[in-house]
C-alpha positions as CSV (number, residue, x, y, z in Angstrom):
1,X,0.0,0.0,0.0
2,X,3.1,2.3,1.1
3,X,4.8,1.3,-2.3
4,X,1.7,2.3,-4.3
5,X,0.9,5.8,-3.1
6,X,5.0,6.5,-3.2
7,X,5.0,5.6,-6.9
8,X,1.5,7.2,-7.5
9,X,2.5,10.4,-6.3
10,X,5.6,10.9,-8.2
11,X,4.1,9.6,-11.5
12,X,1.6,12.6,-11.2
13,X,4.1,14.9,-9.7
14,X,5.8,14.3,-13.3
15,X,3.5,14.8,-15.3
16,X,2.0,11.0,-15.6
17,X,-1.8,10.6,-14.9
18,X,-1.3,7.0,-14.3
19,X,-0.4,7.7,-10.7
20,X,-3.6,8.3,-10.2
21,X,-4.6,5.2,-10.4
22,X,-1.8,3.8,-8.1
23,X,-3.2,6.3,-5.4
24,X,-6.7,5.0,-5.4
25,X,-5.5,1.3,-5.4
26,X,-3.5,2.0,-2.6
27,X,-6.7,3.8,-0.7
28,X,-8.6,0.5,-1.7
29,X,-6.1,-1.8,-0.4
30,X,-6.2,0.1,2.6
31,X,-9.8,-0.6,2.6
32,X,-10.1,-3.9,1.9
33,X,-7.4,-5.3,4.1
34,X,-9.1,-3.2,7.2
35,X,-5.5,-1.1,7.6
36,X,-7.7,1.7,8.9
37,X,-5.1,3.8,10.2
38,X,-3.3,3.9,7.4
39,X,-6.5,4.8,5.4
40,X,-6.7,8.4,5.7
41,X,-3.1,9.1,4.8
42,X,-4.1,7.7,1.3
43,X,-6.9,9.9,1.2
44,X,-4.9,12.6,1.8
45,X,-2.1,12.1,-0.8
46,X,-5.0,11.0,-3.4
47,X,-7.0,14.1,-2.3
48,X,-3.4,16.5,-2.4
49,X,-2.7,15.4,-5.8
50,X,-6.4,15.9,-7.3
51,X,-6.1,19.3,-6.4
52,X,-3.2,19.8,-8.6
53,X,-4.6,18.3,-11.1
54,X,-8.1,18.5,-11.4
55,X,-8.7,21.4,-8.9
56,X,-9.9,22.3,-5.4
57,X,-13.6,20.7,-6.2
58,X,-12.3,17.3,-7.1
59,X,-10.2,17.2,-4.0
60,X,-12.6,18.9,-1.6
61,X,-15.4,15.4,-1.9
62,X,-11.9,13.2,-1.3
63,X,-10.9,15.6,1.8
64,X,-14.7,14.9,3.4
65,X,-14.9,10.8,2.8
66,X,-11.1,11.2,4.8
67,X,-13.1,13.4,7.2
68,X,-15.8,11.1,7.7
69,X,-13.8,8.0,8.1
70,X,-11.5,9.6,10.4
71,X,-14.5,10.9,12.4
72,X,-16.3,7.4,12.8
73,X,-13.1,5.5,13.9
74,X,-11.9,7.7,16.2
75,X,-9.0,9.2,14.6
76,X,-8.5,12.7,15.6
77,X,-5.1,13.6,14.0
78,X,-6.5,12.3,10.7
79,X,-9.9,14.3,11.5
80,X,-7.8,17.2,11.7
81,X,-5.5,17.1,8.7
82,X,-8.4,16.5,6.6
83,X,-9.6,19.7,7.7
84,X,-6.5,21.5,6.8
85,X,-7.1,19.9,3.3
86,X,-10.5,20.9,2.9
87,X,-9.7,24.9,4.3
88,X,-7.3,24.8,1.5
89,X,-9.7,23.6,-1.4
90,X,-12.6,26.2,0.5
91,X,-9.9,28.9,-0.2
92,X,-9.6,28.7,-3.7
93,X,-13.3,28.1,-3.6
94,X,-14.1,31.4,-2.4
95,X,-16.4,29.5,0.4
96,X,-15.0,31.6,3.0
97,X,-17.6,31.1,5.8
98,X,-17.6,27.3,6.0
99,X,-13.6,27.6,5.8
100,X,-13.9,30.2,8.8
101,X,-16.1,28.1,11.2
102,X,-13.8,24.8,10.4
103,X,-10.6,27.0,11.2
104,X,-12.0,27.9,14.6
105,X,-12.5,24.8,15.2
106,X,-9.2,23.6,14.8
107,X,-8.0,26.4,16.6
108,X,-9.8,25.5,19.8
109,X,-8.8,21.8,19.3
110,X,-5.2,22.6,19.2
111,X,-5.2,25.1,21.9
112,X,-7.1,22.0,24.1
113,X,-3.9,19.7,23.3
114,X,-1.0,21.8,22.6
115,X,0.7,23.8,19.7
116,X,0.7,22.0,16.3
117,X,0.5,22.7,12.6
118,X,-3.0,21.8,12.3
119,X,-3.6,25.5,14.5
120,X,-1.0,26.8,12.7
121,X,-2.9,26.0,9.2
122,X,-6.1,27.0,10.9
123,X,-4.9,30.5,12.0
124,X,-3.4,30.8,8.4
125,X,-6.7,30.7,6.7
126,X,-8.6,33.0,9.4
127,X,-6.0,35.8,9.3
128,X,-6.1,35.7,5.2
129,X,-9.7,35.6,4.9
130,X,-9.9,38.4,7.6
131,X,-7.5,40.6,5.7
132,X,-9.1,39.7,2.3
133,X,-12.4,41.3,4.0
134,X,-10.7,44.1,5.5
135,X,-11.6,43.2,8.8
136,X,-8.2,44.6,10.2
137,X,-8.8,44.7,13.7
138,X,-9.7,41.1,13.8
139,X,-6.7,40.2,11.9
140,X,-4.0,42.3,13.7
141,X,-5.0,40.3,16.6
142,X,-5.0,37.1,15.0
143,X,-1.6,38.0,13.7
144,X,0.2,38.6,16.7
145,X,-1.2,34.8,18.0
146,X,-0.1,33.1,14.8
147,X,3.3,35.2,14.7
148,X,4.9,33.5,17.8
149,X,4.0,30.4,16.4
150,X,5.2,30.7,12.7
151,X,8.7,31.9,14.0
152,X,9.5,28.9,15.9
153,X,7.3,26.3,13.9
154,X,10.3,25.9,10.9
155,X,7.4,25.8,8.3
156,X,8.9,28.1,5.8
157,X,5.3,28.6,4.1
158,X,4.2,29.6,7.4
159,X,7.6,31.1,8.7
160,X,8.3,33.0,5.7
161,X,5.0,34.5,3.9
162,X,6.1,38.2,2.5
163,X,5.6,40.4,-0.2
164,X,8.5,41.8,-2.5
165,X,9.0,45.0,-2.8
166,X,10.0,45.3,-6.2
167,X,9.8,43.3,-9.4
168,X,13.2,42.6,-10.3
169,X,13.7,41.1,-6.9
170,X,11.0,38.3,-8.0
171,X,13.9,37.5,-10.8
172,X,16.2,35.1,-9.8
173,X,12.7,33.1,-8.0
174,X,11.5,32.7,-11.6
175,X,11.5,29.5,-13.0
176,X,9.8,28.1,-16.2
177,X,6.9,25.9,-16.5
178,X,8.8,23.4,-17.9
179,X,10.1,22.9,-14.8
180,X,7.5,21.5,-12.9
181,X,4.9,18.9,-14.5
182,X,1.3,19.6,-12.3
183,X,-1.2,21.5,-14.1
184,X,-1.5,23.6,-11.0
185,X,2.2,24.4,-10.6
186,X,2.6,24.7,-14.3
187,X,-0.5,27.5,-14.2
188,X,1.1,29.0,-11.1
189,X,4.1,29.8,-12.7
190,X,2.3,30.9,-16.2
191,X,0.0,33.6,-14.2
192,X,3.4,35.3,-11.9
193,X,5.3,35.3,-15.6
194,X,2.0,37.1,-16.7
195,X,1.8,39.4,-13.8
196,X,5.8,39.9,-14.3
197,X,4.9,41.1,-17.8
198,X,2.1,43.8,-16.4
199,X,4.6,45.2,-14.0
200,X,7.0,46.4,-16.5
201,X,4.6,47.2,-18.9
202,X,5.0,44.4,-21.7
203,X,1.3,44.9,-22.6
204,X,1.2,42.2,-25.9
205,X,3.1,40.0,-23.4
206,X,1.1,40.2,-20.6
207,X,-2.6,40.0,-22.7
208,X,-1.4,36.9,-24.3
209,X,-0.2,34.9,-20.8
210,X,-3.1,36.6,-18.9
211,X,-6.1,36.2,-20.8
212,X,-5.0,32.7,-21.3
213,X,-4.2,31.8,-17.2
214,X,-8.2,33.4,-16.5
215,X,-9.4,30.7,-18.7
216,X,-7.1,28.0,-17.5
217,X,-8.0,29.3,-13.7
218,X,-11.7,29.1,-14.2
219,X,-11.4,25.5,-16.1
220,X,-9.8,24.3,-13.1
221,X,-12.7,26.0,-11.2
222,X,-10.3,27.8,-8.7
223,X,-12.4,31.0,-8.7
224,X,-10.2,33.2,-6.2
225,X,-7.6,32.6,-8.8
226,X,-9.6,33.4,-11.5
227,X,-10.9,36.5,-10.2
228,X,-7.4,38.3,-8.4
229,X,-6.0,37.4,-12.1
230,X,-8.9,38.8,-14.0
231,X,-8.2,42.2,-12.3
232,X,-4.6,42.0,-13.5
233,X,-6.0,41.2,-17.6
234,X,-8.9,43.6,-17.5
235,X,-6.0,46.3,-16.0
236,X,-3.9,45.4,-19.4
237,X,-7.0,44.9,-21.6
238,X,-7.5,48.9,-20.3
239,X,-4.1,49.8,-21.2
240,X,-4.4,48.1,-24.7
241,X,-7.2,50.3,-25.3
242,X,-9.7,47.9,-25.2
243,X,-11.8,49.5,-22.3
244,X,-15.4,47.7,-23.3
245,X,-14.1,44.3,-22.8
246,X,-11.8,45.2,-19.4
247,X,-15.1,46.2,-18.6
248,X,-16.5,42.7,-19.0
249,X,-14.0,41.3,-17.1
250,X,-14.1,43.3,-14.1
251,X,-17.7,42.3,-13.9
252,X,-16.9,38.7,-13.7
253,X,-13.9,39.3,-11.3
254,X,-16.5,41.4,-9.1
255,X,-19.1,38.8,-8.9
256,X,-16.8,36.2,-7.9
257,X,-15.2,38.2,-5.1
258,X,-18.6,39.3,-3.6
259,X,-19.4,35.7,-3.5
260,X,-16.6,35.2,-0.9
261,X,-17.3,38.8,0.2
262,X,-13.5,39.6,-0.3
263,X,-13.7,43.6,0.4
264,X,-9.9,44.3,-0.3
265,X,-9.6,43.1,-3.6
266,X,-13.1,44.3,-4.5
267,X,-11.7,47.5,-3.2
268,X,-8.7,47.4,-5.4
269,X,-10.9,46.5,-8.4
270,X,-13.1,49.6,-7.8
271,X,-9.6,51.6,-8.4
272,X,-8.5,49.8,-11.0
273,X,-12.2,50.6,-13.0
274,X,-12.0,53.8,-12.7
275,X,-9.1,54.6,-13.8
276,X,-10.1,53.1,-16.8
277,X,-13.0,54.9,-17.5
278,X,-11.3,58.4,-16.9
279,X,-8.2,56.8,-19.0
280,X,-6.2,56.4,-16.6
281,X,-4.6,53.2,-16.1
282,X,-1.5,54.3,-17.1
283,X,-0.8,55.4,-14.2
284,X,-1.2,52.3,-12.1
285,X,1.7,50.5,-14.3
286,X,4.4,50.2,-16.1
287,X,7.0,49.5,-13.2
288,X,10.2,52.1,-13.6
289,X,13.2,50.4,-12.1
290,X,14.7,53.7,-11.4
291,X,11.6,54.5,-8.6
């Protein structure tokens, strides 16, 4: 069972779909053989890579069977961790409020048992969806629990989560897509090379990687993706001189963020509009290296 999800999860981590079906053979051996504790841990790496593949929707109904198994045997670790899965997959899903009262749940049963990255992934998700809403207050305070935590945890994606101050300091992170083989990493890297391209003002550039990482985005059905790079493409639709159909894109963006009620970045969309109806979105980019 071991040997199975090993080789399934490499074959699809490069670019092989076959380890798919490695992965669920492994969960039903699990099954079948009544190795229940080992059960959820297949879940979980079946349920991790669906969501590179296939998207946060796919992996989300693998995340709750793990839940529910976990739940009925008495496995509380397992419980947890499927959680952590599924507040990533409500992320991406823009289903904020369920994500919110499953975090807080974690959060009180980690403070019951002691420190662990389950509340660290819990407080993670509260403090971004309470910044995305602009609910600072809340957030600051959540902050200064989580930041203890982070520092000594030695999880750099907790440890280490910062913005860059400039663009040509995002330069020597910047890899190709051929680099990586998931559909998910590959579009990751595709939409920063297309935001890359906004910030210095390569306009064909960034329509053409853009335009083409919203549709990807939405295919996957990862709607927070979809909608954060929207703004970016309707921006450089704007600057293109193509203001009706920015306009069309912001709408979509705007519906999807409402949905999650993500105030910030409906906030920044709002800017970004109307500065292209008075023409001036010029002003919000290119990047000058000598600022």
């Amino acid at each position: 069972m071991r040997a199975l999800q090993f080789r399934g999860a490499l074959l699809v981590e490069t670019g092989d779909d076959r380890g798919l079906e490695d992965l669920r053979d492994a969960l039903d051996l699990a099954l079948e053989r009544g190795i229940a504790d080992e059960a959820p841990i297949a879940w979980g790496n079946l349920a991790y890579q669906l969501w590179l593949r296939d998207g946060p929707r796919a992996a989300l109904s693998v995340w709750r069977e793990c839940g529910d198994f976990s739940s009925e045997r008495g496995y509380s670790a397992h419980y947890r961790w499927s959680q952590a899965g599924q507040l990533e997959c409500l992320y991406d899903l823009l289903e904020w409020d369920a994500g919110l009262e499953i975090a807080r749940d974690m959060a009180r049963w980690d403070d019951e048992r002691g420190v662990s990255q389950i509340g660290l992934y819990a407080r993670t998700f509260e403090v971004s969806v309470l910044t995305m809403r602009m609910q600072a207050d809340q957030a600051w305070t959540k902050v200064q629990e989580l930041l203890p935590l982070a520092r000594t945890s030695g999880i750099p994606e907790h440890a280490a989560m910062a913005a860059l101050g400039a663009v040509d300091r995002s330069d020597p992170l910047m890899i190709t897509q051929d680099a990586v083989s998931s559909p998910r990493h590959r579009l990751s890297i595709a939409t920063a090379v297309g935001m890359r391209a906004l910030a210095v003002g390569d306009i064909d550039d960034a329509l053409r990687t853009l335009e083409d990482a919203v549709a990807r985005w939405s295919a996957m059905d990862v709607p927070v993706e979809e909608a954060l790079v929207s703004m970016a493409f309707g921006q450089t639709l704007a600057l293109a001189g193509r203001a009706n159909d920015a306009f069309e894109v912001f709408a979509r963006a705007r519906r999807l963020l409402r949905s999650g009620g993500a105030a910030w970045p409906l906030q920044v969309l709002d800017g970004i509009g109307a500065a292209a109806r008075e023409g001036r979105s010029h002003e919000l980019t290119p990047y000058d290296p000598n600022r």
